[in-house]
C-alpha positions as CSV (number, residue, x, y, z in Angstrom):
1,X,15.0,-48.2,39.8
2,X,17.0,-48.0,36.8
3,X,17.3,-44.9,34.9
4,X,15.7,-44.9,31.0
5,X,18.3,-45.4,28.6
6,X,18.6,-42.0,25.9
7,X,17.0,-42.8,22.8
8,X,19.5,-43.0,20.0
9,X,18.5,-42.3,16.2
10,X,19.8,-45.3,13.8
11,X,22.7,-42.7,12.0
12,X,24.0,-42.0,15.8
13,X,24.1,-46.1,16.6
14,X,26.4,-46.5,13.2
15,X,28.6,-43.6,13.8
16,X,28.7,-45.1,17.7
17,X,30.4,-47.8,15.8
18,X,33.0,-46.6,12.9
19,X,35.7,-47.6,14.7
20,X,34.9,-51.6,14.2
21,X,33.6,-50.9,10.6
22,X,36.1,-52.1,7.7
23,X,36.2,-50.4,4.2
24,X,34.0,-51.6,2.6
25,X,31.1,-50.8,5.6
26,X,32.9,-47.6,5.1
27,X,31.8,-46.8,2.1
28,X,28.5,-47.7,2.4
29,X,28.2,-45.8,5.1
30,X,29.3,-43.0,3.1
31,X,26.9,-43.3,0.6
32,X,24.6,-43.3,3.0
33,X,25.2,-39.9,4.6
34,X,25.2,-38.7,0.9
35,X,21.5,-39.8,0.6
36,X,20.5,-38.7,4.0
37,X,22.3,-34.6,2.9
38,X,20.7,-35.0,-0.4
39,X,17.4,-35.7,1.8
40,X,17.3,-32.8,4.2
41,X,18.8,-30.4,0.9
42,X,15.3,-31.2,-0.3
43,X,13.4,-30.9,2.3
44,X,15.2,-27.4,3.5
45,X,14.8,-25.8,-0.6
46,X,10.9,-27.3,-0.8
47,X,9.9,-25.0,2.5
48,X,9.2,-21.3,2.3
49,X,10.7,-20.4,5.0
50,X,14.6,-19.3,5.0
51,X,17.2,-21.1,6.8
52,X,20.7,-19.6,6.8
53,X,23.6,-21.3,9.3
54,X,26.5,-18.9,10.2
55,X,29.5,-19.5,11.8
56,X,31.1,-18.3,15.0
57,X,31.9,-15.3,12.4
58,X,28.9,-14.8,11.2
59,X,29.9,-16.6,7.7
60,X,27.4,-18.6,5.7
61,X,27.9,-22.1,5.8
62,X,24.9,-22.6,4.4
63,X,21.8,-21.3,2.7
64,X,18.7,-22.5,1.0
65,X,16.8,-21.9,-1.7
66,X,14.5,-19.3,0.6
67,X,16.6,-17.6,1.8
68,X,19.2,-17.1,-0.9
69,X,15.9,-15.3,-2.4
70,X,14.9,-13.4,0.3
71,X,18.4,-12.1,0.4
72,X,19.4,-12.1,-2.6
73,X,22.4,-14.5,-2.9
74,X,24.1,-17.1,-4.7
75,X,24.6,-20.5,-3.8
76,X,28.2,-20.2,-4.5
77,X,27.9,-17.0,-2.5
78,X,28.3,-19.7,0.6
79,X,31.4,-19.4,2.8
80,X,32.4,-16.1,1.4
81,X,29.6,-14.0,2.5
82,X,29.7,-12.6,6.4
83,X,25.7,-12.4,7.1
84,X,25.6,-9.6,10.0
85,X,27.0,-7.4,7.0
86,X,23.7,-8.1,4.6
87,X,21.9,-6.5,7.8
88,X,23.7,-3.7,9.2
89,X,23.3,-3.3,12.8
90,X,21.4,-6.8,13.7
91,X,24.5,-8.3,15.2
92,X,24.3,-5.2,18.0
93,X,20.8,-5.6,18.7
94,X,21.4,-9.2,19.6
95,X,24.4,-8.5,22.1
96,X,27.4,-9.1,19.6
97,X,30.1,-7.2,19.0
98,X,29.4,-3.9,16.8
99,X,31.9,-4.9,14.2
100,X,29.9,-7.9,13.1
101,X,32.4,-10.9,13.8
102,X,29.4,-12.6,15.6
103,X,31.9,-13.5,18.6
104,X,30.1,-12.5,21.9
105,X,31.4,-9.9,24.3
106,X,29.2,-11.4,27.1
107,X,27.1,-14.7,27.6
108,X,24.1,-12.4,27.2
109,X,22.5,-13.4,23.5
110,X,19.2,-14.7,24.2
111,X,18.6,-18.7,22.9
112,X,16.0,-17.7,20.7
113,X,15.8,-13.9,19.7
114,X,13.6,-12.1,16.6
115,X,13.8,-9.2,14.6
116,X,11.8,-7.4,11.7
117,X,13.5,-5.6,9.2
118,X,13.3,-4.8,5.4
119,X,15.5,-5.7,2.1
120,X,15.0,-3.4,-0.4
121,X,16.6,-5.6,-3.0
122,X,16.6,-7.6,-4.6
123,X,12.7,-6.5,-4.4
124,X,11.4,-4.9,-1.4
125,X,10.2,-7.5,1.3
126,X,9.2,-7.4,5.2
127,X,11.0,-10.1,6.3
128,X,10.7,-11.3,10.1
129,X,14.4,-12.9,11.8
130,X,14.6,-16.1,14.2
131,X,17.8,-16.2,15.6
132,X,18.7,-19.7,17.5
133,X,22.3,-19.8,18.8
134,X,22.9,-23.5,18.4
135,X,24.8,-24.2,21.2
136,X,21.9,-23.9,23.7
137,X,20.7,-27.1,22.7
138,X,24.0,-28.9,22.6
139,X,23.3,-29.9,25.8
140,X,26.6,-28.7,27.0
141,X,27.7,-25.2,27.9
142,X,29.2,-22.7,25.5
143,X,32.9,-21.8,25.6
144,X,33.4,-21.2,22.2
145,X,31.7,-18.6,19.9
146,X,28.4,-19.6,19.2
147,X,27.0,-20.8,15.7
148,X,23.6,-19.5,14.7
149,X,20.8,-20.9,12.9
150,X,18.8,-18.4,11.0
151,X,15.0,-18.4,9.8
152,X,13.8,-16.1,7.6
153,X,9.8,-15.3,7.2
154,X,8.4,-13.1,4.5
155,X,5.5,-11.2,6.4
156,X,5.2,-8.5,3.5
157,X,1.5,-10.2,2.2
158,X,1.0,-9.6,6.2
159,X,2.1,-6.2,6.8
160,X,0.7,-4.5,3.6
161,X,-2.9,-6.1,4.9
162,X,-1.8,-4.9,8.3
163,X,-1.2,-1.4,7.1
164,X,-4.3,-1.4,4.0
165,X,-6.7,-2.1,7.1
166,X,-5.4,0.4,9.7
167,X,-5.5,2.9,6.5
168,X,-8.9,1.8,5.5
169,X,-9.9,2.1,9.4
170,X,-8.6,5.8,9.3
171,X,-10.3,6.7,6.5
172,X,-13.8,5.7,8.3
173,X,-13.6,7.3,11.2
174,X,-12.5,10.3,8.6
175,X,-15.7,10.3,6.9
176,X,-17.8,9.8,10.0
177,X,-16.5,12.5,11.7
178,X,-17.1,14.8,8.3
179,X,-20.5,13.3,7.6
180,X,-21.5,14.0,11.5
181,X,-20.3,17.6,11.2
182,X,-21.8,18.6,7.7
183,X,-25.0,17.2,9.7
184,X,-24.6,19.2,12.8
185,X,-23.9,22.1,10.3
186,X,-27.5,21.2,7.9
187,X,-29.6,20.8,10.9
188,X,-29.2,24.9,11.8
189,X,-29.4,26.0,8.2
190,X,-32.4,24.0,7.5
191,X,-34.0,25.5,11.1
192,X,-33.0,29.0,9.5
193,X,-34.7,28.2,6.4
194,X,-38.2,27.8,7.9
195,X,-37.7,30.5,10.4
196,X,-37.0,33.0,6.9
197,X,-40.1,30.8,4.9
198,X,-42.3,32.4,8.0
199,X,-40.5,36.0,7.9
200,X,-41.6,35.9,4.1
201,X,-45.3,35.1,4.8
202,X,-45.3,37.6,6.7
203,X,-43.6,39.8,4.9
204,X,-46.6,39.6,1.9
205,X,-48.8,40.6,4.3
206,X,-47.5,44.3,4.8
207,X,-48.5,47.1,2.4
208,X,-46.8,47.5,-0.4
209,X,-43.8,50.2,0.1
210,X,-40.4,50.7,-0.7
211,X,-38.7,49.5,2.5
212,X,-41.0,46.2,2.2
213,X,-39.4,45.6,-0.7
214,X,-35.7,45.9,0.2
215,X,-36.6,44.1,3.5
216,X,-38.5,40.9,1.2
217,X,-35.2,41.1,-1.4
218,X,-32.8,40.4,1.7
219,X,-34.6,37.7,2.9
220,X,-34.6,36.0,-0.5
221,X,-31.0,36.7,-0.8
222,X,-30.9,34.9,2.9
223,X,-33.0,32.0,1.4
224,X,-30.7,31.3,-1.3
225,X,-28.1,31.4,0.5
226,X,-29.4,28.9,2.6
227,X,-30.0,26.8,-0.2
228,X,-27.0,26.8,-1.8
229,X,-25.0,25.6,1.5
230,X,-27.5,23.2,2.0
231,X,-26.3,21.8,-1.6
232,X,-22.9,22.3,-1.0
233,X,-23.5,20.0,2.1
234,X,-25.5,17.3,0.5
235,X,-22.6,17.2,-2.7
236,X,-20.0,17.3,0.0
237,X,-21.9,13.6,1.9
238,X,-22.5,12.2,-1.2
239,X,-18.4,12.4,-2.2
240,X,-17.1,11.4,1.6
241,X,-19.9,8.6,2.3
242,X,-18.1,5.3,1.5
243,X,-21.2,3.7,-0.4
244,X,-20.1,0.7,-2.8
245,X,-20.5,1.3,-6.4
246,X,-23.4,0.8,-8.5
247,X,-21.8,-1.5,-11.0
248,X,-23.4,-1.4,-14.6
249,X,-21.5,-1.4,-18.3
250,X,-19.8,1.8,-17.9
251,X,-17.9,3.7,-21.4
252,X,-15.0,5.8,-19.8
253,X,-14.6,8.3,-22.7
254,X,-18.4,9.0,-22.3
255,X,-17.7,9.5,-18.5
256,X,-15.0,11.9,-19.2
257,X,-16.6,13.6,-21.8
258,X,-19.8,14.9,-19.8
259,X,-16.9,15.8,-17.0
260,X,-15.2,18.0,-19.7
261,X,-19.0,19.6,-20.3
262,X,-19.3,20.7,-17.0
263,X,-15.4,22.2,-16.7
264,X,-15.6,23.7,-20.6
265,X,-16.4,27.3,-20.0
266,X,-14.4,27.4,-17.1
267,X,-10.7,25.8,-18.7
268,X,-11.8,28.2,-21.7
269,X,-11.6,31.2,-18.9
270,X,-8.1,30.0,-17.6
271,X,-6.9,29.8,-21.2
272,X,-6.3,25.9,-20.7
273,X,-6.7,23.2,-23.8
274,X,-7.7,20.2,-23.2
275,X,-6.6,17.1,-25.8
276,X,-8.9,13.7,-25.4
277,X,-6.7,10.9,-27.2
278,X,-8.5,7.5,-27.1
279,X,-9.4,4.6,-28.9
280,X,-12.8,4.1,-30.4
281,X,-12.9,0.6,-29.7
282,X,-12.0,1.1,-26.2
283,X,-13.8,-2.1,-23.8
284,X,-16.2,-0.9,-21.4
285,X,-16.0,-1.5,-17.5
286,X,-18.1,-2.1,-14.7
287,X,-18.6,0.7,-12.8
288,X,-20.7,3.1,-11.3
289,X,-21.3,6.8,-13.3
290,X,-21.6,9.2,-10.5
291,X,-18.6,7.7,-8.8
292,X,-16.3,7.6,-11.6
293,X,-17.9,11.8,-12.8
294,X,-16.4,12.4,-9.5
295,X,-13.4,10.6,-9.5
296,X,-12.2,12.1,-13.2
297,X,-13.6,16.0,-11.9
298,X,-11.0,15.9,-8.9
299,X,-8.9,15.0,-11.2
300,X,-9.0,17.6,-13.7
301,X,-9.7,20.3,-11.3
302,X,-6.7,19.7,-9.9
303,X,-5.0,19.5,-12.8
304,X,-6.4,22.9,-14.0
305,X,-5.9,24.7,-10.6
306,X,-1.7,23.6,-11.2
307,X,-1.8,26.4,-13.7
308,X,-2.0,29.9,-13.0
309,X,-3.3,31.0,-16.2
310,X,-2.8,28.8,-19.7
311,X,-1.4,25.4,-20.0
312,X,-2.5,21.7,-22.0
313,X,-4.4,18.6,-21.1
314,X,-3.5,15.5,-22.3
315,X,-6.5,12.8,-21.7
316,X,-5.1,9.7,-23.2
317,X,-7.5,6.3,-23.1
318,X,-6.1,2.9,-24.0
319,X,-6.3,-0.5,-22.7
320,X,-4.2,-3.9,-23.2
321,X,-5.3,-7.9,-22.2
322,X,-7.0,-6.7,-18.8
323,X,-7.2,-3.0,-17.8
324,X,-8.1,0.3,-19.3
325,X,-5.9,3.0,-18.7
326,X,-6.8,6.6,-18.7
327,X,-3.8,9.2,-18.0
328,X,-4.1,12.7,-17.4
329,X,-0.9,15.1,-17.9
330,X,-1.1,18.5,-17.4
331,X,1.8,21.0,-17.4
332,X,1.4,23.0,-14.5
333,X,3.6,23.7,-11.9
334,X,4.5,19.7,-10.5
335,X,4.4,17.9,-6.9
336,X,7.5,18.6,-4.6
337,X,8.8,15.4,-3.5
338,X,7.9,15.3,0.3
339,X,4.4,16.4,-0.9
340,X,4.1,13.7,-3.4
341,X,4.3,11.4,-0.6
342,X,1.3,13.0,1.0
343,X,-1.0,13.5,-1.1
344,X,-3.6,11.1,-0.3
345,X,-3.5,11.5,3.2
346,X,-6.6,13.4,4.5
347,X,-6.7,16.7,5.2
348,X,-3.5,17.4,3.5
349,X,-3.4,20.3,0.6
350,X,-0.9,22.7,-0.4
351,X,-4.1,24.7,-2.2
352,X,-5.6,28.3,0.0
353,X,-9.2,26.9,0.5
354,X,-8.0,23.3,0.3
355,X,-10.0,20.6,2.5
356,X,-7.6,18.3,1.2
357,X,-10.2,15.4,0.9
358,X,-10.2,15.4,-3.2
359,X,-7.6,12.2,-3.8
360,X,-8.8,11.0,-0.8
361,X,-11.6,10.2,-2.2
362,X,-9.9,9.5,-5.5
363,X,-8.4,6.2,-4.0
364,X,-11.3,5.1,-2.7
365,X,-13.5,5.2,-6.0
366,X,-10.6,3.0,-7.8
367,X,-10.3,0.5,-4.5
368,X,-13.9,0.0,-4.7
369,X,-13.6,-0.4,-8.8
370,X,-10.5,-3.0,-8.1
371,X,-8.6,-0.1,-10.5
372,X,-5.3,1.3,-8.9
373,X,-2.8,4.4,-10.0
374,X,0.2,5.8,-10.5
375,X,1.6,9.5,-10.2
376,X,4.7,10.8,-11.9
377,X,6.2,14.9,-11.3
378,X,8.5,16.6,-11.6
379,X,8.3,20.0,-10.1
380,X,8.0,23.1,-12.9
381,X,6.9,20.8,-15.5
382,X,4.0,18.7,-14.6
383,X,1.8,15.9,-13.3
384,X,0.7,12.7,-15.1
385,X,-1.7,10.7,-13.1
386,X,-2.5,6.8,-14.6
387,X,-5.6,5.0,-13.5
388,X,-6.3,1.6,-14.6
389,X,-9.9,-0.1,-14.4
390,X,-10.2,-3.3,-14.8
391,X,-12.2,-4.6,-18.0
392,X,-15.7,-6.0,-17.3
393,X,-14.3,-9.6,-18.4
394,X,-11.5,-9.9,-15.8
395,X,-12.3,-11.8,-12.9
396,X,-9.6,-14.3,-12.3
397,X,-6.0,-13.7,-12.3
398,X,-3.6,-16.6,-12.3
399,X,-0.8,-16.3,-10.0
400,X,2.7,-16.9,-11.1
401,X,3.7,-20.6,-9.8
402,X,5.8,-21.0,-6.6
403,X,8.6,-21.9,-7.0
């Protein structure tokens, strides 16, 4: 039985004949070639993805429109740049020599190997690596130093919804373990409080007399007590319990303004002074009150406990085509570095009597409001904290077109 002949593409059964083609076949030949590179040019700069080819020294022969991007290079950046030195230590972790020639030491580089790493210019990006030494499917073995193809991903729209979940995912099992022990804690206190209701029935029913007294003053003192923990309780579920917002026409500065009511007496006992700079015509949002009370009272509070005694407030509301933006500045002591890296991770405070939950729950308020913010300090001179709301009319945002 005969073998099947190999299937040969049209360009391979002209080049199988240049030797018997003249000049003038030559040339259109030539031309042809042209329009087939001009072809796959476009077809490699209309896809996403990157595709680099090195040479045995790790030199870029070519790049397209991707990956020059991803990279950040030039077009004319091509045969001068050496690719294993845009990604220190890659050529190592795929068996080639440490200094980065590309030439392999051993016949040990995989046909197919990936890597993640990340550019941080020129914009930070997640970028998965496909590396595919191009001899392997040759069809002959290698002797020679291999020549690589190279395909770049961007997975940073993947990992920051990778990492918003597993942070979102954390922060539930946070407030479920909270809520089930501020239960566990209520259900004794409340058993307390009817166990002292009957001790003061009771109580009424002795003869009057000076020890009944001070016996019927400690138990109210008990009940109080009582009371007020069960508050603190119930104020403490109400902030952790991740209940979506009741969205109505909210006015910020009105917000703000019944938070600086409640904290008055006390910032006039610390000696702080508080400056509200906003715009009358500021738009309104949609958001939910009691949330957004909370959200600005952690603020503050924190901003008043960075001062030890006397300091200023800057409030400052404005707004421009889509958000409103309200920063707070205060000029306490500052956030070290390393702590400003921290400071929405649960449980962590650097205050005595801290439970390190307050911008926490912060975040969460302006995720569930679409808002987001920003935190500039500088240690011994302050904190400003932006947060930006989006206004009641924006709905829609049009992406930039792709390129």
């Amino acid at each position: 039985m005969p073998l099947p002949r190999k299937r040969q593409a049209p360009l391979d059964r002209i080049l199988g004949r240049m030797d018997d083609l003249d000049h003038t076949n030559l040339a259109i030949l030539a031309q042809r070639l042209a329009r087939e590179r001009n072809l796959l040019e476009t077809v490699f700069n209309t896809i996403h993805e990157g595709v680099i080819v090195i040479d045995p020294t790790g030199t870029i022969e070519y790049s397209n429109r991707a990956a020059n991007r991803l990279v950040g290079i030039q077009e004319s950046d091509t045969g001068k740049i050496i690719f294993w030195k845009l990604v220190p230590g890659l050529a190592r972790s795929f068996g080639l020599t440490p200094d980065g020639t590309g030439t392999r030491t051993e016949n040990t580089v995989t046909p197919v190997a990936a890597r993640e790493f990340e550019i941080t210019y020129p914009e930070p990006r997640h970028v998965r690596l496909h590396l595919i030494r191009l001899d392997d499917f040759s069809g002959t073995a290698a002797i020679d130093p291999a020549r690589f193809l190279v395909i770049l991903r961007d997975i940073t729209a993947e990992k920051i919804s990778t990492e918003n979940i597993i942070e979102h995912e954390r922060e539930n099992s946070i407030f479920t373990l909270a809520a089930g022990v501020a239960h566990e804690i209520g259900n004794p206190l409340n058993s307390m409080n009817i166990h002292l209701q009957l001790i003061l029935r009771n109580i009424e029913k002795l003869p009057p007399s000076p020890e009944r007294n001070r016996i019927s003053e400690s138990a109210h003192v008990c009940a109080a007590e009582i009371d007020r923990l069960d508050s603190i309780i119930q104020h403490f579920l109400n902030a952790i319990r991740p209940s979506p917002p009741d969205l109505h026409d909210t006015h910020l500065i009105n917000v703000i303004a019944e938070v600086l009511a409640i904290l008055k007496a006390q910032c006039e006992d610390l000696g702080i002074h508080i400056t509200l700079i906003t715009n009358p015509n500021l738009p309104v949002i949609s958001g939910d009150k009691n949330q957004l009370k909370q959200l600005f009272f952690n603020l503050l509070k924190n901003a008043m406990e960075s001062m030890d005694s006397g300091g200023k407030i800057d409030i400052t509301a404005e707004a421009d085509d889509e958000f409103v933006c309200i920063r707070v500045s205060d000029t306490g002591k500052g956030i070290e570095r390393d702590t400003l890296t921290r400071m929405f991770d649960p449980f962590f405070t650097t205050k005595k009597g801290g439970h390190g939950l307050g911008m926490m729950v912060v975040a969460r308020i302006l995720r569930a409001h679409g808002g987001d913010l920003d935190v500039e300090s500088t240690p011994g001179h302050g904190t400003t904290i932006t947060t930006r709301f989006p206004q009641k009319h924006r709905r829609v945002r049009l992406l930039p077109a792709a390129e």
